[in-house]
C-alpha positions, -999 to +999 in steps of 0.1 A: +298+027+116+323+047+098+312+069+070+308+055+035+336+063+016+333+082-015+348+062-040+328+033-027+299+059-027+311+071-065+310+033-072+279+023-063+261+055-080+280+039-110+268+005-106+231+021-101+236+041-139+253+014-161+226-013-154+199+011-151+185-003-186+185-038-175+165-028-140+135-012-166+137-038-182+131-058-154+104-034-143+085-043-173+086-078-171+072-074-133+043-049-147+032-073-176+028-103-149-005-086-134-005-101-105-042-094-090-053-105-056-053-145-060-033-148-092+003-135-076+018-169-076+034-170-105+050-135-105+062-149-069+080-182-083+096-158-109+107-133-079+116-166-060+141-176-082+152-141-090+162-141-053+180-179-053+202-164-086+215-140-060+224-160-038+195-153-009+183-190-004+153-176-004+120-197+014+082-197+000+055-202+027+018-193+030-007-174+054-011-193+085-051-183+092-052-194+129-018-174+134-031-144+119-069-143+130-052-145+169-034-111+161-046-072+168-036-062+136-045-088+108-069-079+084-101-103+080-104-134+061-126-137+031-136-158+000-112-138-018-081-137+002-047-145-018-035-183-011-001-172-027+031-174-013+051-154+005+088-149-005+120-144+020+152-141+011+183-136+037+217-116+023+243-132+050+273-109+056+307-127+064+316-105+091+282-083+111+295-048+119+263-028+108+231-026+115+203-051+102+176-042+077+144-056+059+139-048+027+097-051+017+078-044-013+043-061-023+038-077-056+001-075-059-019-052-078-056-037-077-079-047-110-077-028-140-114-015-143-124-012-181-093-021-203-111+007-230-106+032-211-066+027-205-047+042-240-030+007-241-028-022-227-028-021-189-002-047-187+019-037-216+048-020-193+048+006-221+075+035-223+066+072-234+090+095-226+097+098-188+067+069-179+065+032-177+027+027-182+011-002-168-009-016-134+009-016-108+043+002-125+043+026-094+021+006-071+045-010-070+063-032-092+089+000-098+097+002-061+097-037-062+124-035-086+143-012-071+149-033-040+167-057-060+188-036-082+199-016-049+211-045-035+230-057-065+243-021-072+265-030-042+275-063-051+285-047-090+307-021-071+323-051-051+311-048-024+282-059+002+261-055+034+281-060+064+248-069+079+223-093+072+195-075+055+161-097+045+144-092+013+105-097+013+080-105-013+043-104-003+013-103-014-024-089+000-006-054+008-034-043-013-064-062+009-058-069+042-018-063+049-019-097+061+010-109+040+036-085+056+020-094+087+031-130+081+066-124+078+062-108+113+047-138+129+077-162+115+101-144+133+116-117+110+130-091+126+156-062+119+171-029+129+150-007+104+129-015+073+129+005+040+094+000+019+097+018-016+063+032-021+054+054-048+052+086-023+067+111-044+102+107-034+092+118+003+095+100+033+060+095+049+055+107+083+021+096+092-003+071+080-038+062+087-050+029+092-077+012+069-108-010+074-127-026+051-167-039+059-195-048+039-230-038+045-260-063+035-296-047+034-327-069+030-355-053+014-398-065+007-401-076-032-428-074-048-438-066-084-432-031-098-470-028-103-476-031-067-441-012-055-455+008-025-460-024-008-423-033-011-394-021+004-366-011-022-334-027-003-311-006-025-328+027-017-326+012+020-287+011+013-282+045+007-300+056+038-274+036+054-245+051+036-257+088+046-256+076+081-217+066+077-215+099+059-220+117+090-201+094+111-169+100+084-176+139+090-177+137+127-140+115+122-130+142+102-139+173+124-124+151+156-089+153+143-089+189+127-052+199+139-037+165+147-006+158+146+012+158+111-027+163+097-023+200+110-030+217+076-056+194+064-095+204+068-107+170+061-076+152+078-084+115+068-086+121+036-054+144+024-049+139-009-008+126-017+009+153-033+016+143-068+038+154-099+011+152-129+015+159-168+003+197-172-023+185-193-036+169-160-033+196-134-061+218-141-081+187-148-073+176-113-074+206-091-111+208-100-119+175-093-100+173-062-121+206-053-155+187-058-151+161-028-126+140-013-135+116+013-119+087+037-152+068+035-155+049-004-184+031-013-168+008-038-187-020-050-224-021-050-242-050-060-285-056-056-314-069-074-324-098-095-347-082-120-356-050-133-393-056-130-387-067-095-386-041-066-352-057-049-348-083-025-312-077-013-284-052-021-248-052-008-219-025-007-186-029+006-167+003+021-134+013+027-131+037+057-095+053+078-086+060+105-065+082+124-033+073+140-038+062+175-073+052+169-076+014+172-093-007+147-111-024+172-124+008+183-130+025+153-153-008+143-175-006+178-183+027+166-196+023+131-213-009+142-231+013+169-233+041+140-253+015+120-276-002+144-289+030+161-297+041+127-315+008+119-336+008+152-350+041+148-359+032+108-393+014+106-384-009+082-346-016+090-355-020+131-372-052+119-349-062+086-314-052+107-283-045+084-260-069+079-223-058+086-195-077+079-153-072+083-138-083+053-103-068+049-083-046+064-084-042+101-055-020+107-043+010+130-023+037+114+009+045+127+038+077+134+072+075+126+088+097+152+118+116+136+153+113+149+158+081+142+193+074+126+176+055+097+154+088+090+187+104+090+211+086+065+182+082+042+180+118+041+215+126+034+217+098+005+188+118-006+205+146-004+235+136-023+211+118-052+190+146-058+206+177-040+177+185-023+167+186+011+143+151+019+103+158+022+077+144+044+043+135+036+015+123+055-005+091+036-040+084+034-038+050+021-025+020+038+007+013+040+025-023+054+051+001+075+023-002+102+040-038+107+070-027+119+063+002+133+036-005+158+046-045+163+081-049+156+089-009+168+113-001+141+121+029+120+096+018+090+108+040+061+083+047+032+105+062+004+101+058-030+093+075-066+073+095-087+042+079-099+006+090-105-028+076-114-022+043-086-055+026-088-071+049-118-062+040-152-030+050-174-007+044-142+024+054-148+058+055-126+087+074-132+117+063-152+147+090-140+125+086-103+132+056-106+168+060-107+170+084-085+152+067-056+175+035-065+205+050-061+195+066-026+184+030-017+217+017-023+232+044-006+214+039+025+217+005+027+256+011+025+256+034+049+228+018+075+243-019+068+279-008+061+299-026+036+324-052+034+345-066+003+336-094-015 
């Protein structure tokens, strides 16, 4: 493909700027939708017909469970899996003479946690300065956005993709990455893919891959008055945890100088660089200096009664992986980690664990460089910001692993400025925002090329 011209270039920057207001607007709207795992569909009819008014006849459909359980890399089914729809749309160029692209960004967010202990409401989409405020305004409704105003960027400077590029709208990105997934198994496919992340307006080079289990621990109840003849099943947890704890350290110390995790001493779980407030950074270097770890225990649940030594507890763990490990692997392992612990335990070799997959199931994934994707996105970077284009490697999951590893495609993860994803007071940022949205457009001129309309 020739080389964008600059007026067209000059045009499309333009387009980006005078409808910026309009776009965080927009970003709002998406942020005070929520949009937790289960109750996306009706953010997803709004994106749906956001899609048709452009002219992308777009399609709904839903997870296809049979399709998905027979595949490697689907994440497992549970009581709480989404049953929204997925949402397609197709740009159709009159003439082809660029390359094809899929544009992705997931619409689902992670709950709130207390709403007291956000400074507003977490779904107000508030503005302060450089931030939108609000779950999921960099994880990531922003980047969600952005995808659409990029695209329509183009069509305001009169022109469009001389390519067909696909524009997708899923949800459980945040849970199993099964909705991405989907799209693979109907049969979308492309030249390259673009995911706009909130990763710092880097380009992420490595990512690990997730898996989700919970662990269920029977214990002997009995009265409190007679407790040493019971067995407490949520002191019998944590025994189980420390086990996993030194199977997440032996992981750790196994891939001390990999690849892209070179300068990490606890590789799996490299903390994202991030732009904070400087009211935050102090705060945050000391907390990130107390521990880090791949392996979260995140919900723990046990006990009927407080005068009752426990019957049961539960707690459900989310563990990576490195790149090149496979999730089927990786599983075999803390599955043997677990029951060699239980068997050598008096009272677990009799009352065995309980361990159950019920989310992700997913391998992490590479993006080689030298890719000609890897190298216009840079060079619109480049001319957005004038800087030279950064990498990162991610510890959290990311739906590139799609492409990457089944549809082997450059899988670009590029997108803006955000912090506290998943904590409370998220925030993304607003001249990021822009930024990163005019590089998208860019790109997608460039990778797609351009025709009149």
């Amino acid at each position: 493909m020739p080389e964008l011209s600059s007026d067209i270039a000059e045009a499309i920057t333009k387009a980006v700027s005078d409808s910026f207001d309009q776009q965080i607007a927009y970003t709002q709207k998406l942020i005070q939708f929520g949009g937790q795992r289960g109750d996306e569909t009706e953010i997803q009819e709004f994106i749906f017909q956001q899609f048709a008014d452009k002219g992308w006849n777009p399609v709904k459909f839903d997870m296809d469970e049979e399709a998905l359980k027979a595949h490697v890399g689907a994440g497992k089914f549970s009581p709480t899996h989404s049953r929204a729809p997925i949402v397609v749309g197709v740009h159709k160029p009159e003439t082809t003479k660029g390359k094809s692209l899929i544009l992705n960004g997931h619409i689902d967010v992670v709950p709130t946690g207390p709403a007291d202990m956000w400074a507003r409401d977490p779904y107000s989409g508030h503005i302060e300065g450089d931030y939108i405020y609000g779950r999921g305004g960099g994880d990531m409704k922003g980047g969600h956005a952005s995808i659409l105003w990029a695209m329509s960027a183009l069509h305001r400077a009169g022109v469009q993709p001389a390519a067909e590029v696909i524009i997708e709208s899923v949800v459980e990105e945040e849970s199993t990455g099964n909705g991405t997934l989907m799209t693979h198994l109907k049969g979308y496919k492309a030249d390259a893919v673009l995911i706009p992340e909130p990763v710092q307006e880097k380009l992420v080079r490595a990512n690990v891959g997730v898996l989700w289990f919970q662990v269920e621990v029977r214990g002997r109840p009995t009265h409190v008055r007679e407790m040493a003849n019971g067995v407490n099943a949520i002191d019998a947890c944590w025994k189980v945890v420390g086990t996993l704890r030194e199977l997440e350290e032996d992981w750790n110390k196994r891939n001390i100088g990999k690849l892209y995790f070179e300068k990490e001493p606890h590789p799996l779980s490299k903390l994202s660089p991030r732009r904070t407030p400087k009211v935050e950074q102090s705060r945050q270097a000391q907390i990130d200096k107390i521990h880090s770890t791949d392996l979260n225990v995140a919900i723990v649940n046990g006990g009927d009664w407080a005068s009752s030594v426990p019957s049961w507890c539960r707690f459900d763990c989310r563990i990576a992986i490195a790149p090149g490990v496979s999730a089927k692997s990786a599983a075999d392992e803390i599955e043997k980690k677990v029951t060699d612990f239980a068997r050598a335990d008096a009272f677990l070799s009799k009352n065995p664990p309980k361990l159950t997959w019920n989310g992700f199931f997913s391998e992490g994934y590479v993006l080689e460089p030298g890719t000609e994707a890897e190298e216009l996105l840079r060079k619109a970077h480049q001319k957005v910001t004038g800087q030279e284009l950064q990498y990162q490697t991610s510890t959290a999951y990311l739906d590139a692993r799609v492409h990457t590893l089944y549809d082997r495609i450059p899988a670009l993860v590029y997108g803006p400025v955000s912090s506290n994803i998943h904590g409370v007071d998220e925030w993304v940022s607003i001249e990021s925002l822009k930024r990163t949205t005019t590089a998208i457009a860019l790109f997608i001129a460039e990778w797609c090329g351009v025709e009149s309309i």
